[in-house]
Structures are given as C-alpha cells and as structure tokens.
NUPADREN-354492 format. One record per residue (C-alpha): residue in one letter; z, y, x. Coordinates in steps of 0.2 Angstrom, whole numbers, padded with zeros to 4 digits, always signed. Layout:
<atoms>
aZYX;...
</atoms>
This chain:
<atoms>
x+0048+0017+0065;x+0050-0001+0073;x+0033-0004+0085;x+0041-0012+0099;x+0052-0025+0100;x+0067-0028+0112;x+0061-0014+0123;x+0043-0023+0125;x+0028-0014+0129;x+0012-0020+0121;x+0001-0012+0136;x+0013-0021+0148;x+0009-0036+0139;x-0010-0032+0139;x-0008-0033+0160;x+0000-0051+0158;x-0013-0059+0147;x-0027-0052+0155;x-0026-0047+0173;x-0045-0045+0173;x-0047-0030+0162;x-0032-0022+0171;x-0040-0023+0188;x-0057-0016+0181;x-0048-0001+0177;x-0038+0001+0194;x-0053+0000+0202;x-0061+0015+0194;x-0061+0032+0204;x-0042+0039+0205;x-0049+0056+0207;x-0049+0055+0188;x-0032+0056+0186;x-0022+0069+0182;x-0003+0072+0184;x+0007+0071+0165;x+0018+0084+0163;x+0037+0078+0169;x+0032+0062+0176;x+0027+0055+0193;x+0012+0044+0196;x+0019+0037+0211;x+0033+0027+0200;x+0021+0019+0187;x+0010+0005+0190;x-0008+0011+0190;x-0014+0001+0173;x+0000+0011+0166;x-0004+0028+0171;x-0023+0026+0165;x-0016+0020+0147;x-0006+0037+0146;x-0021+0049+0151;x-0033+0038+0137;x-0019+0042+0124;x-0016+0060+0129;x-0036+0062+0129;x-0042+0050+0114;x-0025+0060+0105;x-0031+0077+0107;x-0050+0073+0102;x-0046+0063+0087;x-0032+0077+0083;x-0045+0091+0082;x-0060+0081+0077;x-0048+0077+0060;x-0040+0091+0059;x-0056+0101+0057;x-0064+0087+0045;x-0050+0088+0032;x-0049+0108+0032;x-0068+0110+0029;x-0066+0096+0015;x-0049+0104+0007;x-0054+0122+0007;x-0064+0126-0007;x-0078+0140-0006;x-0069+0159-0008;x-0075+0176-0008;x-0071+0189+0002;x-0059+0195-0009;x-0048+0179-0008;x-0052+0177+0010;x-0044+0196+0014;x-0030+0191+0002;x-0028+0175+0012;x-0027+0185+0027;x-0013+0196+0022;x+0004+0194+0029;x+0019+0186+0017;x+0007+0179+0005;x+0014+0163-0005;x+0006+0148-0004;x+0005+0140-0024;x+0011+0124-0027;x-0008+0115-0026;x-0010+0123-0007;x+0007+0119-0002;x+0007+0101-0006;x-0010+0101+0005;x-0001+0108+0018;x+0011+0095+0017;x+0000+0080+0016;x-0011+0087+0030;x+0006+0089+0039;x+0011+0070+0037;x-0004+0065+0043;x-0006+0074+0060;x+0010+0067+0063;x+0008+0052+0060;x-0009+0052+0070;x+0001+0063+0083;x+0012+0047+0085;x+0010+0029+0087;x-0002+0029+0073;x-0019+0030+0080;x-0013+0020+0096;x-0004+0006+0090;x-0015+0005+0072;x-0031+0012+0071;x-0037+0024+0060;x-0027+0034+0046;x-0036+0026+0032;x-0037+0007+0037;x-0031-0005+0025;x-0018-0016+0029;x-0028-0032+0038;x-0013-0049+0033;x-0017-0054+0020;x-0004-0063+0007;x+0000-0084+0008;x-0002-0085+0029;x+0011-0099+0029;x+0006-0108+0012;x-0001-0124+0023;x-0002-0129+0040;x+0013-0126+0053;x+0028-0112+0049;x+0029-0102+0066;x+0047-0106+0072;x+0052-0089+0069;x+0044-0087+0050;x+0061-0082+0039;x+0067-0076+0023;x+0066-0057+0023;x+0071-0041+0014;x+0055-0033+0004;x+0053-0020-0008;x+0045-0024-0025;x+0037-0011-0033;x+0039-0013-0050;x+0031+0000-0060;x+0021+0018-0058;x+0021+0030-0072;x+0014+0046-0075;x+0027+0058-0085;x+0031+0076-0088;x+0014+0084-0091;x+0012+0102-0088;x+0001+0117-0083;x-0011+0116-0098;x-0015+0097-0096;x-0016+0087-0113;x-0014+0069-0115;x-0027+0057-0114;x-0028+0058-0094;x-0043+0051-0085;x-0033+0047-0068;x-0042+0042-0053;x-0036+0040-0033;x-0026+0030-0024;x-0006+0026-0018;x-0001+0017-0005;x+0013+0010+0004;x+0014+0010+0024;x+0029-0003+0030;x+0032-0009+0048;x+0021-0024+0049;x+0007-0013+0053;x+0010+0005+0046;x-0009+0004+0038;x-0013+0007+0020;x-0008-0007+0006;x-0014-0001-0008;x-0004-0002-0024;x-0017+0008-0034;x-0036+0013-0030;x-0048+0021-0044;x-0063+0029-0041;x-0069+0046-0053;x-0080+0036-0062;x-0069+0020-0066;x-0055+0032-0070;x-0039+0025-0081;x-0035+0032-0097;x-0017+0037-0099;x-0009+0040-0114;x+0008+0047-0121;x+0013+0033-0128;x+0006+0022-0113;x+0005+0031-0097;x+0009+0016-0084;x-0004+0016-0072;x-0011-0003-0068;x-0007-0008-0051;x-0017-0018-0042;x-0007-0021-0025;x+0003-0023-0016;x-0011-0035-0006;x+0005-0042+0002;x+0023-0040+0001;x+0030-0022+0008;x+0043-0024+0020;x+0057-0012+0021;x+0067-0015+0037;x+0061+0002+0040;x+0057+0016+0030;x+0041+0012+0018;x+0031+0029+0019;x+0022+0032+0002;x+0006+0043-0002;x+0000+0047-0018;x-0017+0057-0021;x-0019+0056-0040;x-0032+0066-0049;x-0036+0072-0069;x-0055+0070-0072;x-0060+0086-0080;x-0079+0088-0089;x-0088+0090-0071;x-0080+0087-0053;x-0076+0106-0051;x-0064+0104-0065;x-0055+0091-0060;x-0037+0093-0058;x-0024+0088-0043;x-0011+0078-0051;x+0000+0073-0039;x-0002+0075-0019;x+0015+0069-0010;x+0020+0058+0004;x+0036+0053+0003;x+0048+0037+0012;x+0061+0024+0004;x+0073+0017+0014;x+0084+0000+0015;x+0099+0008+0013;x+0094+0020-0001;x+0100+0013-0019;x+0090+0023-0029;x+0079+0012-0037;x+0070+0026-0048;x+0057+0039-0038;x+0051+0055-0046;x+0034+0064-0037;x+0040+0080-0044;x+0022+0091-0045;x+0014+0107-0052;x+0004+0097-0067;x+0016+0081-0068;x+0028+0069-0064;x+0025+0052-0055;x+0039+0042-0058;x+0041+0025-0047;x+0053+0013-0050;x+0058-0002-0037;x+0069-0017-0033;x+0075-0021-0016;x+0076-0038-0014;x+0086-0046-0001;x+0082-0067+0005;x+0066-0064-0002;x+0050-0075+0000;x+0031-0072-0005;x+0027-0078-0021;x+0005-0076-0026;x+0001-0079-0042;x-0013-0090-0038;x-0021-0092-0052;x-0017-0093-0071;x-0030-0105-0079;x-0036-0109-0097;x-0035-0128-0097;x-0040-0131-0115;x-0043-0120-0131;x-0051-0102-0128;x-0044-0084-0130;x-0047-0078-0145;x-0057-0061-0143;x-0048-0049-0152;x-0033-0052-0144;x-0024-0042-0132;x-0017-0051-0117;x-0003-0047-0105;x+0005-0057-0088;x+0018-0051-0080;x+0032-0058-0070;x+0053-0055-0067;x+0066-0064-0061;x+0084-0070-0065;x+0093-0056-0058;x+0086-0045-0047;x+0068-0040-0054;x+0072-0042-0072;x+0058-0028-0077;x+0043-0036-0079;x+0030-0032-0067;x+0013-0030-0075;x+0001-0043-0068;x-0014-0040-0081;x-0013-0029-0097;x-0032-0030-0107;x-0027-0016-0117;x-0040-0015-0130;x-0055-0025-0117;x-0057-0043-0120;x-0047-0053-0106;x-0056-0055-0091;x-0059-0074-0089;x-0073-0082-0078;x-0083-0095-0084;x-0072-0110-0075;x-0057-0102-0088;x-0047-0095-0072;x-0041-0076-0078;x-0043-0063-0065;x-0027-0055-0062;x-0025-0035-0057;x-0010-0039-0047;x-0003-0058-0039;x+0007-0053-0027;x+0028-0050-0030;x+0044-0057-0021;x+0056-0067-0026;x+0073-0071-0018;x+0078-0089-0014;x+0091-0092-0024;x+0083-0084-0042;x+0068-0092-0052;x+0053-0084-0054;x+0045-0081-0072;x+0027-0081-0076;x+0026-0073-0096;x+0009-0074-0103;x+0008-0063-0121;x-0007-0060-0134;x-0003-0046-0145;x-0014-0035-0155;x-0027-0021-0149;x-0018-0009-0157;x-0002-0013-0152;x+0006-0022-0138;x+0023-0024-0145;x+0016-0032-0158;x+0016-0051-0149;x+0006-0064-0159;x+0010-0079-0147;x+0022-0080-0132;x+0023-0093-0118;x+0034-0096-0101;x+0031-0104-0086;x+0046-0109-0075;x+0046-0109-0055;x+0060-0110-0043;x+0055-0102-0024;x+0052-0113-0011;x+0050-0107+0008;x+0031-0114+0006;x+0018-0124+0000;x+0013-0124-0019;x+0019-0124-0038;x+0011-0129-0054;x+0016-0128-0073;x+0008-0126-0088;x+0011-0120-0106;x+0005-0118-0124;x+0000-0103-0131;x-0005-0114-0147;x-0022-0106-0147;x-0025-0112-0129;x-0014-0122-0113;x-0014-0113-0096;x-0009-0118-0079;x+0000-0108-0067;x-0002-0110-0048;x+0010-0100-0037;x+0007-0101-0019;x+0024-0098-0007;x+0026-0092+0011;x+0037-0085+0024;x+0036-0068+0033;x+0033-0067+0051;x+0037-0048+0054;x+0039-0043+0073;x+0027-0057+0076;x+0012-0046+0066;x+0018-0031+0070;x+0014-0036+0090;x-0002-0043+0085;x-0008-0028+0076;x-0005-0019+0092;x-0011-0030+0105;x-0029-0030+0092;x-0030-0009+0091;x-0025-0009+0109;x-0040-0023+0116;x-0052-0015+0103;x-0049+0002+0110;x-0052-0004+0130;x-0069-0016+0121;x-0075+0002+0115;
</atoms>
C-alpha cells in the first residue's frame, strides 16, 4: 500500500505548514511521554514523538472499542448448549463463522495499519468526487493513468437450499490508493432489495463514484444478503474481502461462498481518462411507457462488454420533468486512443433482447472539458453530455492524509 510518497512524511509536512500547532504540542508537559518499544526519544524531534504515542493510544482504543462492537453485533443469541460446544477444543468453524472471521480479520488490519491514521474511519466513503479537472486549471501534474473498470457483478451458482428469485440487499466496495475509503459499486438496503432471477441475475451497479485506480492492489468487500420472510431468516450470501492487482490478467473474479457464487469481471485499462456520463437527455418526443430502456457504454477495444448504466427492467424509465434520465451508474474509463460509445435501447418488458429501437452516440476522449451528441430513437432525440478529466493521484492521496491527520489534532 502507496501512502507516502518519495520517502515524505505527511506529519513532517504538518510541522512545515503549520509551526504553531507543532509548538502547542511541544509545550505540553513531557512527563506524559513514554518510551516506544526499540526507539529512542532523544533522536526524534519532539512533534514526532507526540504523533507516535497519539497513534499507539488512539490505535489501541479504537482497536478494542471496534473489536468489541462487531463481535456483540455478529454473534447471534446461543444457548448453553451451543456455548459449551463453542468451548470445546478442535471444534470446526462452518463456512458462515469462517468467512466472519475473516472479514473481521481484514478489517482489524486494516484499522491496525495506516487506515484509521492516514484515512479515517473503516466505513468512510471515498470523499473525490468524479470530473475535478473538467473546467478550470489542469494541476501540472494531472496525467493519463491506469484504472480498473469494473464491468459487471453477477450472482451465480446458487446452493444450500436457496431458490431463485433472490431478494439481494448490502453493499461491495472497492478501496484503491487515492484514499483507501470505501467507493461503492453497489449499496441496497433490506427494504429496497433487488430481485435476481436465473435468467437475469446481474446486480445493478451504481458506482464506482469515480474511477478506481490500480497502481496498487484494489481491495474488494462484498457483504451480500438473501431477504428471507422476517430479518431472522435472512441469509448470508457472500461475505469476502479480496484484492486485484495491476499485474494480474485475470479479468474474471469468482467470490466462491457457502450459498453462492459472486462472479466479477473487469478491464484494466491502461492511458486511461475519466469519462462521466453527464447526462442523457430527451430533447423532443417522449418515452413511451411500456417500454423497457437500457444505457450502457464500451469501447473500441479494450471494454467491449457493455457496462450497464441503467436497465428499467419492467419499471417505467426514470426521467424528471426537464426529460434528463437519471442514470444508476455515469462513471467509466476510457483510454485515449479508443472512442467511447454511449448505446441507448428500448426493448420490451418481457424481454430485453427483444430491441424495438436502437441508437449510438459517438465520443472520442479528450484529457478534459466536455462532449455533446445526439441521436434518434424515432420515438424521441436525446442528447448525450460526457464530461472528461485527468487523475491527480499521489496529489489526493497526500491531501486525504494531511485532512484525517489536521482533523485528528482539531478533535
């Protein structure tokens, strides 16, 4: 994991840029320090030595306080009989309890590390937002870069008694180096589940927020959920962490768990820019009610899967009253020297092959600014604006440090 750059230390920096919060915290009674365990306090400055007993105390409170919040939450109620089985030695943790284990494991090291000091709690959401260098002046050191696309999510293999439909609910998320917070690719809650069928079990992305980055490894967390009749009968569907790295080709992920499969499949894509689909807009004509409607996006070479932007399925297409339609997903990537490819199909209800009308809309990549074209679906004309920009990487990696680290001393 990349958090500092070129040997820099963000708390070094802190000292630099503001002297005055440094001396307030020299000044304070050096009684209070203790000695860390192979170092020497006579070698360090004294700003420094303050920053490592914070982090060594905040660490071990927030450690235990966590620690002790999830266990009460995870452990169901047992009776005395499971509690002396519990207890007995050599006893096999089923699949359900081991995957627990595991995700309660990734995230005490990941707390353990740089994570809560460098960027804030376990379950912030990633705070850049998509289209930073759209307008105004490109940072000098604003570049092309190498992201991962995630293309599609699919729940497969269903096993252990579950029967299709499946009424999924929870959330996945991708962590990259920007800022190692969540971006969320998919976020339900029980009561706004999606339905999932055999015959259509994509699950409809609504993230990434912004592009995922992948000069390091991208960590991935799924937490997926069947909804039963009550709560209490819900079922754990998948519960995994897992990473995808730069220099690993495989392009197709499987979560393997105890109910089912979660199959992820992705695109590396190298030179890439930031391309948001801004908005897609009904110009003239309407949409015709019963229809279904579709956007999604590939390019030439590289992402040639379409990547699902909206899909109605048998709902009326979400347009406000101005004619824009409200997208599930608008951000994806595209390498400079491809061309992007909006694709707007109505189709029936029933069916999504079956396509009634069909229209394209053109856009070749640009390193910022904006994009406009139109087309005809016969029953109605749309406009498509896509909105380009640049990726600033070690830049915002820094700056979400130097935030975490000030917020932390303001508190």
């Amino acid at each position: 994991m990349s958090i500092c750059v070129d040997g820099d230390d963000p708390w070094a920096e802190m000292a630099a840029e503001f002297p005055s919060l440094v001396e307030d915290i020299e000044t304070e009674d050096e009684n209070n320090l203790v000695k860390t365990s192979g170092r020497s306090r006579g070698t360090q400055p004294l700003w420094n030595q303050r920053r490592q007993l914070e982090l060594i105390r905040n660490r071990n409170r927030q450690e235990k306080a966590i620690m002790e919040e999830l266990m009460k939450k995870s452990t169901p109620p047992r009776d005395d009989d499971a509690e002396d089985e519990d207890c007995d030695e050599g006893r096999t943790l089923d699949e359900d309890e081991a995957d627990l284990e595991e995700m309660l494991g990734f995230r005490h090291t990941w707390e353990r590390g740089r994570g809560l000091h460098y960027y804030g709690c376990f379950e912030d959401n990633t705070s850049f937002r998509p289209m930073r260098y759209t307008e105004g002046t490109i940072p000098g050191d604003a570049r092309s870069d190498v992201v991962l696309e995630i293309l599609s999510v699919q729940v497969t293999e269903t096993k252990d008694g579950l029967d299709w439909p499946l009424h999924v609910y929870g959330h996945i998320v991708a962590r990259d180096v920007v800022d190692q917070n969540r971006n969320l690719l998919f976020d339900r809650k029980r009561d706004n589940c999606q339905i999932l069928t055999q015959q259509d079990s994509c699950l409809l992305l609504t993230g990434p927020s912004r592009a995922v980055m992948i000069i390091d490894p991208v960590t991935f967390e799924v937490d997926l959920k069947a909804k039963g009749k009550t709560e209490s009968e819900d079922k754990v569907l998948s519960l995994k962490a897992f990473k995808k790295r730069v220099d690993d080709f495989i392009l197709l992920y499987r979560c393997f768990s105890k109910r089912c499969t979660v199959e992820f499949a992705f695109a590396v894509v190298s030179k890439a820019v930031e391309a948001t689909v801004y908005s897609v807009k009904v110009i003239s004509g309407s949409w015709p009610n019963h229809l279904r409607g579709q956007v999604v996006s590939h390019t030439t070479r590289t992402v040639q899967k379409d990547i699902v932007l909206l899909d109605s399925q048998d709902g009326r297409m979400p347009i406000t009253s101005d004619g824009t339609i409200e997208l599930s997903r608008s951000v994806v990537s595209v390498a400079l020297r491809e061309e992007l490819t909006i694709c707007v199909l109505a189709s029936q209800v029933a069916d999504k092959s079956d396509v009634i009308k069909e229209a394209m809309a053109y856009f070749t990549p640009q390193r910022a600014g904006w994009s406009h074209c139109r087309c005809d679906l016969g029953f109605c004309e749309l406009e498509i604006t896509i909105a380009w920009s640049l990726f600033t990487v070690m830049a915002d990696q820094k700056s979400r440090m130097r935030a975490v680290i000030l917020n932390r001393f303001r508190h």
